[in-house]
N, C-alpha and C positions, 0 to 999 in steps of 0.2 A: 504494500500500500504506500509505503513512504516511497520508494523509488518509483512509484507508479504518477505521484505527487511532483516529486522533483524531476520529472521527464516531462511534466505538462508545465510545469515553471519555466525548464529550462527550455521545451518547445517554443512557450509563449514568446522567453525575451530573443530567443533567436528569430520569432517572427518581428517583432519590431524592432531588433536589429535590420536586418532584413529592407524593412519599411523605412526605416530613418536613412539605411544606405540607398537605397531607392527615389525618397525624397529629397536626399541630398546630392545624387547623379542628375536626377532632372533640373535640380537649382544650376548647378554646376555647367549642364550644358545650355540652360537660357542664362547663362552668366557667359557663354563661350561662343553663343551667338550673337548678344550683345555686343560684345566685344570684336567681332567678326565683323558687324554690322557699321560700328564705331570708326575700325580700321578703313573700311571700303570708304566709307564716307570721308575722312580725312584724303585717303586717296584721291579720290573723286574731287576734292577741293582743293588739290595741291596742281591741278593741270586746268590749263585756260577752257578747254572745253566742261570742265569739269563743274567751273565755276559760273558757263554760262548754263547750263541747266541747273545750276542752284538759284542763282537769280531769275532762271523761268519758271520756277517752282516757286519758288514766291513771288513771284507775281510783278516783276520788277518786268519797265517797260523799257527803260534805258540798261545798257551795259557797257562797260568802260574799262576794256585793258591796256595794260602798255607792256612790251616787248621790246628787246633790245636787239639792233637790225645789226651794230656795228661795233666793234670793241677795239679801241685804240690804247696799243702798251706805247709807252714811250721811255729814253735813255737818252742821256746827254753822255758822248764818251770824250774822254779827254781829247786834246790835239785831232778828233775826227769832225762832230760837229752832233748835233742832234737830230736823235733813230727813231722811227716810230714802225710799228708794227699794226696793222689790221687783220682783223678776222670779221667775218661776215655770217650771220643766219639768214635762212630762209623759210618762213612766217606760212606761205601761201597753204601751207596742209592743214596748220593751225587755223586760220580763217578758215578757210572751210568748213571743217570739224566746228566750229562755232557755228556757223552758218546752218550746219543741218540739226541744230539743236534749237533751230525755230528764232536766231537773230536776221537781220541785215544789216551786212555795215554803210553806216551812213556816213562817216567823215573820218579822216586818219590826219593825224597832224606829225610833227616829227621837231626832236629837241636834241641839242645835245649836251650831256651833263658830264662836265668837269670830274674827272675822279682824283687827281691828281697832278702835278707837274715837276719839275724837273730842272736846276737851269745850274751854270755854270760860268765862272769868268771867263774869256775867250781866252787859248794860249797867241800870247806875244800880239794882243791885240785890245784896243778898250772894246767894252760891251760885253753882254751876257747871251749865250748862248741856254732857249729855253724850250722843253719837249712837255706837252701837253698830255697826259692820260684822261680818255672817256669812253663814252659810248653814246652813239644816237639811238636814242628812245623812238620808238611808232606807238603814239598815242590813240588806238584805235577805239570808234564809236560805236556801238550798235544800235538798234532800234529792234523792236517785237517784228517779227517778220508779215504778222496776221494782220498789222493795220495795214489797210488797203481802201481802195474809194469804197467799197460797200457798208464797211466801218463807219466811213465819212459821211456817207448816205446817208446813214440810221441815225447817226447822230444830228444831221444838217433837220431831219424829220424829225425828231425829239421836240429842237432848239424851235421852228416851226409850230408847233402844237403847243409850245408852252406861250405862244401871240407873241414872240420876238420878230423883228425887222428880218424879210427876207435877205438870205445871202445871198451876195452877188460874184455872179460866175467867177469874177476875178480873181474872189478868195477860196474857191475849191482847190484841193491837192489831189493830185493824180495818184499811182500807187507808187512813183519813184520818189515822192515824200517831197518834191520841188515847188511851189506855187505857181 
């Protein structure tokens, strides 16, 4: 009887051993999917395309990256003169890949930002010899790719029905976003 007793005790705690391992492999792997999910997502927000279906996910109509087209090293060497070095990227996959993520780009601008410089007395000479480092930035624009004149329509018929002043043809936009 007594070992009949301590086999159903010791049944019991080994079932809710059991249970508690059980419940605490199911935490475990929604702790590992979380995290899995956490991961993708930093990913996903670490690359320009990445960022533009973040911001079309929420609901942003404007998107605005910048990208560096051209990177300039520079060196002043003694008795030679000052050396610059470029390397160049090429952007146009990158746009794309934004573009099919429901942008258009609407305007790119381009800057170039100082990273550093460099300069030297001239040998056996007055003045200073001076080697600039940067890079030109492409300050690229986009727009929601969905606004389109039917967009315009609906809305030009809203403003309409509310007894506002008729638009005049001059101020409708086509779908290339132009007046």
């Amino acid at each position: 009887m007594r070992e009949r007793i301590l086999g159903e005790l010791t049944l019991g705690l080994w079932d809710k051993i059991i249970e508690g391992a059980a419940a605490h492999d199911a935490k475990s792997a929604e702790n590992d999917v979380r995290r899995a999910v956490e991961r993708s997502r930093a990913i996903l927000a670490s690359t320009p395309p990445g960022r533009a279906r973040l911001a079309r996910a929420a609901g942003e109509r404007v998107f605005q990256i910048d990208l560096p087209l051209s990177t300039t090293t520079a060196a002043v060497v003694p008795m030679v003169g000052a050396l610059t070095n470029s390397t160049g990227a090429n952007h146009g996959s990158t746009i794309d890949l934004i573009e099919r993520e429901g942008w258009r780009l609407e305007h790119v601008g381009y800057v170039f930002r100082a990273t550093g410089s460099e300069s030297r007395d001239k040998f056996l000479a007055s003045g200073q010899q001076e080697a600039i480092s940067g890079e030109i930035i492409g300050i690229y624009l986009f727009r929601v790719a969905a606004l389109d004149v039917e967009e315009i329509t609906l809305t030009e018929q809203s403003l309409e029905s509310d007894a506002q002043p008729p638009i005049e043809s001059s101020m409708l936009v086509d779908s290339s976003g132009w007046p």
